[in-house]
C-alpha positions as CSV (number, residue, x, y, z in Angstrom):
1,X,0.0,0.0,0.0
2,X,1.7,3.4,-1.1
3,X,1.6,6.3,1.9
4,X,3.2,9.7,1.9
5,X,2.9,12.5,4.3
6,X,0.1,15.2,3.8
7,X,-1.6,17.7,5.1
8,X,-0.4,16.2,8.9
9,X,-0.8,12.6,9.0
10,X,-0.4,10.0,6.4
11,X,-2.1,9.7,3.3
12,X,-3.0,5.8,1.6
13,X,-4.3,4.5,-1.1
14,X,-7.6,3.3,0.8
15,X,-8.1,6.9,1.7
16,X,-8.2,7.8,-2.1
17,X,-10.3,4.7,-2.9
18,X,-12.6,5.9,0.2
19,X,-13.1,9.6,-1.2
20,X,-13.4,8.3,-4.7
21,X,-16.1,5.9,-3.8
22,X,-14.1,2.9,-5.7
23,X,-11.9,-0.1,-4.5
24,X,-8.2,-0.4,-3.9
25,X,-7.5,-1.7,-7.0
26,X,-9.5,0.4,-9.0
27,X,-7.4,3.7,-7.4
28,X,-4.2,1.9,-8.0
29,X,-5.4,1.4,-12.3
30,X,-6.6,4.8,-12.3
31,X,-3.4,6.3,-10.7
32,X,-1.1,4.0,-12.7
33,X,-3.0,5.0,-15.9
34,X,-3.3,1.3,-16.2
35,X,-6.5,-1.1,-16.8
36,X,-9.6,-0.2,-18.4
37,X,-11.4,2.3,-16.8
38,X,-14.0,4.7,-17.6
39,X,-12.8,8.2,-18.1
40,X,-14.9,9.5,-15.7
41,X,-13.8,7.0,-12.8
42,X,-10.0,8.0,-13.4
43,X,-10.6,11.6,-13.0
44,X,-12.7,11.6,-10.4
45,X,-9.5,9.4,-8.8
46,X,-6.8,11.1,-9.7
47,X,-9.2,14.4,-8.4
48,X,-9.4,12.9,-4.7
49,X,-5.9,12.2,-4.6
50,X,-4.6,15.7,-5.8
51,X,-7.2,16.6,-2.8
52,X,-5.9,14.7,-0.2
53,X,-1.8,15.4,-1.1
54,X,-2.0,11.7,-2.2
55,X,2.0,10.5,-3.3
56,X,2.5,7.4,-4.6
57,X,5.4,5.6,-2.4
58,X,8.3,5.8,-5.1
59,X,10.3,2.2,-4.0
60,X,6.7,0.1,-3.4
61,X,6.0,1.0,-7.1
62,X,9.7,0.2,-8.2
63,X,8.8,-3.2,-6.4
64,X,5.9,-3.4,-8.3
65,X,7.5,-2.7,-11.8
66,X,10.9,-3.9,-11.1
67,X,12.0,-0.4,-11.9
68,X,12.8,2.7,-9.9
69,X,13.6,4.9,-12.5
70,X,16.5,6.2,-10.5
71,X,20.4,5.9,-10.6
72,X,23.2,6.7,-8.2
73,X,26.1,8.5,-9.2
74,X,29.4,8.1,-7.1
75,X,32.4,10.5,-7.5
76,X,35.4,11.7,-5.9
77,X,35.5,15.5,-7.6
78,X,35.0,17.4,-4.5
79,X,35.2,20.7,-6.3
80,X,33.3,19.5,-9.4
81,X,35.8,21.0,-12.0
82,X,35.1,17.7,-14.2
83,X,32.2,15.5,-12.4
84,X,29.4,19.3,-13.1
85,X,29.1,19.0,-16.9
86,X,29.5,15.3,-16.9
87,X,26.5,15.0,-14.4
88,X,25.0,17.7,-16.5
89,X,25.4,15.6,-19.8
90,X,24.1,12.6,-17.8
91,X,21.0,14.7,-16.4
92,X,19.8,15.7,-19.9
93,X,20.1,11.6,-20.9
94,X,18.3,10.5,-18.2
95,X,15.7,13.0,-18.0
96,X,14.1,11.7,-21.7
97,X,13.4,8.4,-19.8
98,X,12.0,10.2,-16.6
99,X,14.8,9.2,-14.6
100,X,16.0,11.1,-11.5
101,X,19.9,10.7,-10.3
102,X,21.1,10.1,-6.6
103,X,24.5,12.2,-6.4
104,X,27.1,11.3,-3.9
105,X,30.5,12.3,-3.0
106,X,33.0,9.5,-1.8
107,X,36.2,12.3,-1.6
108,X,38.8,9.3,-2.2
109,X,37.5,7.9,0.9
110,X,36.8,3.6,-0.1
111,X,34.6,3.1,2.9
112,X,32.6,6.4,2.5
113,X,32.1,4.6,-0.9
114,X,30.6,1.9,0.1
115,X,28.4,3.4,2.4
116,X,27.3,4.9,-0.5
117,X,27.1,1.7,-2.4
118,X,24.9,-0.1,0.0
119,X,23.0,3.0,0.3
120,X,22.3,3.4,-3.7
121,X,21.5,-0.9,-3.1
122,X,18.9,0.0,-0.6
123,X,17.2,2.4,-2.9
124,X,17.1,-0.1,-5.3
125,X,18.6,2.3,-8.0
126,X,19.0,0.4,-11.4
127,X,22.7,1.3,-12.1
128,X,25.2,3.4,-11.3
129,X,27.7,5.7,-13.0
130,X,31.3,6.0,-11.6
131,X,33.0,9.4,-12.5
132,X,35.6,11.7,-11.1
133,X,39.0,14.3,-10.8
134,X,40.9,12.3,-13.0
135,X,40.5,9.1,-15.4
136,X,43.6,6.8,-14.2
137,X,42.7,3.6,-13.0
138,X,40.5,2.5,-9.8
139,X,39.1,-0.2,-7.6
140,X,36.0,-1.5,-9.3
141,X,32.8,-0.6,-7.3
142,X,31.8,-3.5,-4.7
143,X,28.6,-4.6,-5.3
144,X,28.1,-7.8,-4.0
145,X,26.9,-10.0,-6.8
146,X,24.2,-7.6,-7.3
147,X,24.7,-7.5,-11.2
148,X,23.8,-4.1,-11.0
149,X,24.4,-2.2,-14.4
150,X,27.7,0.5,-13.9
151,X,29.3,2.8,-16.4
152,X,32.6,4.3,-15.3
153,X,33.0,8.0,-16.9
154,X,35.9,10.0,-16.9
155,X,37.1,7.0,-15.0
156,X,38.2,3.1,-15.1
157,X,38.9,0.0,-13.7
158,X,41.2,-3.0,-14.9
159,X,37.8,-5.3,-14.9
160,X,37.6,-6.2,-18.3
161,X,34.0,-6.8,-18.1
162,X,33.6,-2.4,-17.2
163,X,31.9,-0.6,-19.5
164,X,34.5,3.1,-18.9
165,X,34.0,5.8,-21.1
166,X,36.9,8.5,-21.7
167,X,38.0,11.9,-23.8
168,X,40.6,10.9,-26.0
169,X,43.9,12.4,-24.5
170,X,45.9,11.3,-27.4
171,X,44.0,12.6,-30.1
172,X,43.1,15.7,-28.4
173,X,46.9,16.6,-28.2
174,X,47.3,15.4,-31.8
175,X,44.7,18.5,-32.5
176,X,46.7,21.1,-30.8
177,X,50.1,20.2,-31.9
178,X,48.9,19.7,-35.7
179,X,47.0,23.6,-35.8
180,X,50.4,24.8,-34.3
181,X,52.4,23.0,-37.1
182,X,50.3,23.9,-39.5
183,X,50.4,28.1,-38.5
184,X,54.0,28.0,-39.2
185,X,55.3,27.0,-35.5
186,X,58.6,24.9,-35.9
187,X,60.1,24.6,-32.3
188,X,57.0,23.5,-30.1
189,X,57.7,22.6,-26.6
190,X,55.6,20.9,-23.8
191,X,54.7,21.8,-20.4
192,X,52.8,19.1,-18.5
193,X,51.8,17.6,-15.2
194,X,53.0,14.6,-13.3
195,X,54.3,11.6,-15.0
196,X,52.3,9.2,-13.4
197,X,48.7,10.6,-14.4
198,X,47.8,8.8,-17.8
199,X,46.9,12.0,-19.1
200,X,49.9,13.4,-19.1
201,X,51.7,10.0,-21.4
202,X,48.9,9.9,-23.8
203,X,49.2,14.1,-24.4
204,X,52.6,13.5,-24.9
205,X,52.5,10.8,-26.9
206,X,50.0,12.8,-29.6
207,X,52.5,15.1,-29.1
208,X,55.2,13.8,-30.9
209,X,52.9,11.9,-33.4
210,X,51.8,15.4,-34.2
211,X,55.0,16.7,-34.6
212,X,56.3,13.5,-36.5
213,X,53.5,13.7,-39.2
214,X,54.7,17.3,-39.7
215,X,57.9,16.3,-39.8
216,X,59.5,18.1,-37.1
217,X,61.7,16.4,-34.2
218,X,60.6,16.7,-30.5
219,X,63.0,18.0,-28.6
220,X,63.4,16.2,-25.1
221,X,64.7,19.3,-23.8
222,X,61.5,21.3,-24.8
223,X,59.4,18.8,-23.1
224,X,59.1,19.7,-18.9
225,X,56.5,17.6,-16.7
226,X,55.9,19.5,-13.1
227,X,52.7,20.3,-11.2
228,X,49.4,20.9,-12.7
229,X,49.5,24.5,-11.8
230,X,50.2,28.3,-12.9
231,X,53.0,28.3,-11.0
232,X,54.8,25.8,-12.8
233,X,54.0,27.1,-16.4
234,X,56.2,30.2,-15.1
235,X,58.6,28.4,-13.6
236,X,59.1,26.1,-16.7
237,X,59.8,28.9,-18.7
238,X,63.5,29.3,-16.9
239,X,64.3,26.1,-18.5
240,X,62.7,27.1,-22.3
241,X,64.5,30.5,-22.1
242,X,68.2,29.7,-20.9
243,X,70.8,31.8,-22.3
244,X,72.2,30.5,-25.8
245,X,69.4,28.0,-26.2
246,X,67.0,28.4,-28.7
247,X,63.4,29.3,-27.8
248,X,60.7,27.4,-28.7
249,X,58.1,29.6,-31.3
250,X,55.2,27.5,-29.7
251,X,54.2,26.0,-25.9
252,X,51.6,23.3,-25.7
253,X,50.4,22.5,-22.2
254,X,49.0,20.2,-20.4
255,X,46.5,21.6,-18.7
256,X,44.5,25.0,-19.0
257,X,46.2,26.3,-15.5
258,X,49.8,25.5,-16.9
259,X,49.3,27.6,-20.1
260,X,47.9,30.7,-18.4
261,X,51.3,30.6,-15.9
262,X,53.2,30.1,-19.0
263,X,51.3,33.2,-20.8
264,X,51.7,35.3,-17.9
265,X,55.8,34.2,-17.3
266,X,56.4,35.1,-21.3
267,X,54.3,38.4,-20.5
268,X,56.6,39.4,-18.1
269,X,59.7,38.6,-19.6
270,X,58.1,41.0,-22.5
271,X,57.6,38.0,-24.8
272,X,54.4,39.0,-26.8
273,X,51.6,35.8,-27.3
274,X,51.4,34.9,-29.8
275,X,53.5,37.0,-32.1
276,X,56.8,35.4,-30.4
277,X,55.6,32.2,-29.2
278,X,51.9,30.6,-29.5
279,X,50.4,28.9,-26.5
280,X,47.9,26.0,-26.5
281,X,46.3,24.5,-23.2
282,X,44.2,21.6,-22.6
283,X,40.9,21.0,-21.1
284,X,38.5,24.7,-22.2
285,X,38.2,25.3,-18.6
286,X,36.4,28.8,-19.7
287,X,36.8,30.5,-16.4
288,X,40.5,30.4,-16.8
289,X,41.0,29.9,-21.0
290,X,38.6,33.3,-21.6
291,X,40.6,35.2,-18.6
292,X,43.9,34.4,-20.5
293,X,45.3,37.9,-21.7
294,X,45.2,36.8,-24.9
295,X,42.1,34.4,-24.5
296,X,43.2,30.6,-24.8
297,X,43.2,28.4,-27.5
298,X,42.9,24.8,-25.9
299,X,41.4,21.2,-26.2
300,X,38.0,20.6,-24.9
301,X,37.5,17.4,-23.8
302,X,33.3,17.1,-24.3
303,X,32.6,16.1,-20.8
304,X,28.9,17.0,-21.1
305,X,29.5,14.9,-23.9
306,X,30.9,12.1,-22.1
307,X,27.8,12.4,-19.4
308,X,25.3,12.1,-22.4
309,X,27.1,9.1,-23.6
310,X,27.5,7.5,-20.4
311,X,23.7,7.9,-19.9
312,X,22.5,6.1,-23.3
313,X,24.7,3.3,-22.6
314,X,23.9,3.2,-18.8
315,X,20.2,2.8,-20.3
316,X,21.6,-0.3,-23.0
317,X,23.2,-1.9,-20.0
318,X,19.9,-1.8,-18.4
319,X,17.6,-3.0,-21.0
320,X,20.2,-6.2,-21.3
321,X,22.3,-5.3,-23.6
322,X,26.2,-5.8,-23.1
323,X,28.8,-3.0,-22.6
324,X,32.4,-3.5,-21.8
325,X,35.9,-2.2,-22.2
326,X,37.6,1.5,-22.3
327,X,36.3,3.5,-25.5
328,X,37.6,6.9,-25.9
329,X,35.4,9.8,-27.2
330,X,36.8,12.7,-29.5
331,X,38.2,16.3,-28.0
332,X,37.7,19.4,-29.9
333,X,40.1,22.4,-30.6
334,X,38.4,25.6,-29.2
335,X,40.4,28.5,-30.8
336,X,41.1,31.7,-29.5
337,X,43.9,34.5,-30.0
338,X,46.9,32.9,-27.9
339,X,47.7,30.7,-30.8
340,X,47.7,33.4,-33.6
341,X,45.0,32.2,-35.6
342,X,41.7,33.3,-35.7
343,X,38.5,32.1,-34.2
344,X,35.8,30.5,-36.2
345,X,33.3,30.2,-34.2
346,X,35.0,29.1,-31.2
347,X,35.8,25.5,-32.9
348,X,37.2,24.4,-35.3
């Protein structure tokens, strides 16, 4: 029997049926749009229950249908720089099929996950997406047997069976280093994060595929890992510009927050950007690329994009069909004046 709380006390499905003058199970048809009914009964239903602040009880009808229209998301983005416009994506999916998501934040903590698990379990959610700060390689959710369908975005697990979804790193770079060949840059250098973030290898990797396809040599000396931050992009910059070295005519960087500490370091040392040297980022976070003096040209890796895709297959997995391994979904070059080219658009 479904109850919420209204108007005070607790309001059934026998006090609907009572009002309405009908049975139990001829409230529940007419409130289910189900069975065949005469126009006139389901109104007069669906009338007394809008009266009486009648809710149907959300996890006795999933019961019913085997369905609770619901799914959990778990990630560990406390400041949402990359799990907002995934969930976003995912939110716009979902909502076609009238299905509500359950966020929650596990902050790297594994047994604040899987209070969250067996929470999301209890709610009887039918899947669950997986996302977070960064798309290296983590624990598989624990879930017990359950079979419950799970998509892993902007994130991934070494189970083979794991459907994980992620931007292409690789080709993304591969997009930034090509436009930069192909505006006449001929010394391009790289400033990136951490070596172990996977990010960081497969950008560098479509780095020098870039730059071997134009037929240009990448110089070890021109490529720099540090911190993901502004304050290494300046700091790199002592290495690019030593005395009787040549300097590079064009930067690519890892990351958006690198390439506005590398704009600002080469506008202090009166370099002009980019008449002197042309600067490329990675990841179109706007708040920082369009604050850029000049505004950044960088690599947008889709994310909303990645949510809506995680979503559509989250729903496949659902209806039975089968889902597994790491696919990789296209970035897009987002130009703006740092690079010397002009904008069409804002892609191109």
């Amino acid at each position: 029997m479904s109850a919420v709380r209204g108007r005070g006390m607790f309001v059934t499905l026998r006090d609907v049926a009572r009002l309405a003058g009908v049975s139990i199970g001829t409230a529940s048809k007419a409130l289910n749009r189900g069975g065949k009914l005469s126009d006139e009964t389901r109104e007069r239903v669906i009338a007394c229950a809008d009266k009486l602040g009648f809710r149907p009880n959300d996890l006795a009808q999933s019961l019913h249908r085997g369905q609770s229209f619901t799914v959990g998301a778990i990630s560990n983005d406390s400041f949402g720089r990359f799990s907002m416009p995934i969930m976003e994506g995912l939110e716009e999916c979902l909502a076609d099929r009238s299905m509500s998501v359950f966020m929650c934040n596990a902050t790297d903590d594994p047994e604040r996950e899987a209070r969250h698990v067996e929470s999301l379990l209890g709610k009887r959610v039918d899947g669950i997406v997986v996302t977070g700060r960064r798309a290296d390689l983590r624990r598989p959710l624990e879930l017990h047997a359950s079979g419950l369908p799970v998509v892993y975005v902007y994130s991934q697990t070494d189970d083979p069976a794991a459907s994980c979804l992620l931007p292409d790193d690789r080709g993304g770079a591969v997009l930034a280093c090509a436009h930069l060949a192909g505006l006449g840059r001929r010394r391009i250098a790289h400033v990136t994060g951490p070596e172990r973030f996977e990010a960081v290898r497969l950008r560098r990797a479509g780095f020098r595929a870039a730059l071997a396809s134009a037929g240009l040599v990448a110089d070890d000396k021109l490529t720099l890992s540090g911190d993901w931050s502004e304050a290494w992009g300046r700091a790199a910059l002592e290495q690019l510009f030593k005395p009787r070295r040549r300097a590079p005519d064009a930067i690519f960087c890892g990351n958006d927050q690198i390439a506005r500490g590398v704009i600002d370091g080469l506008r202090e040392r009166g370099i002009t950007v980019p008449a002197d040297v042309a600067v490329v980022g990675f990841d179109n976070w706007q708040i920082i690329a369009e604050a850029c003096r000049p505004p950044l040209t960088t690599i947008d890796m889709n994310l909303k994009q990645l949510g809506r895709e995680a979503g559509r297959r989250l729903i496949e997995l659902i209806a039975g069909k089968k889902h597994a391994g790491v696919h990789r979904l296209p970035c897009s070059l987002v130009v703006r004046a740092s690079c010397g080219a002009l904008p069409h658009g804002g892609n191109s």
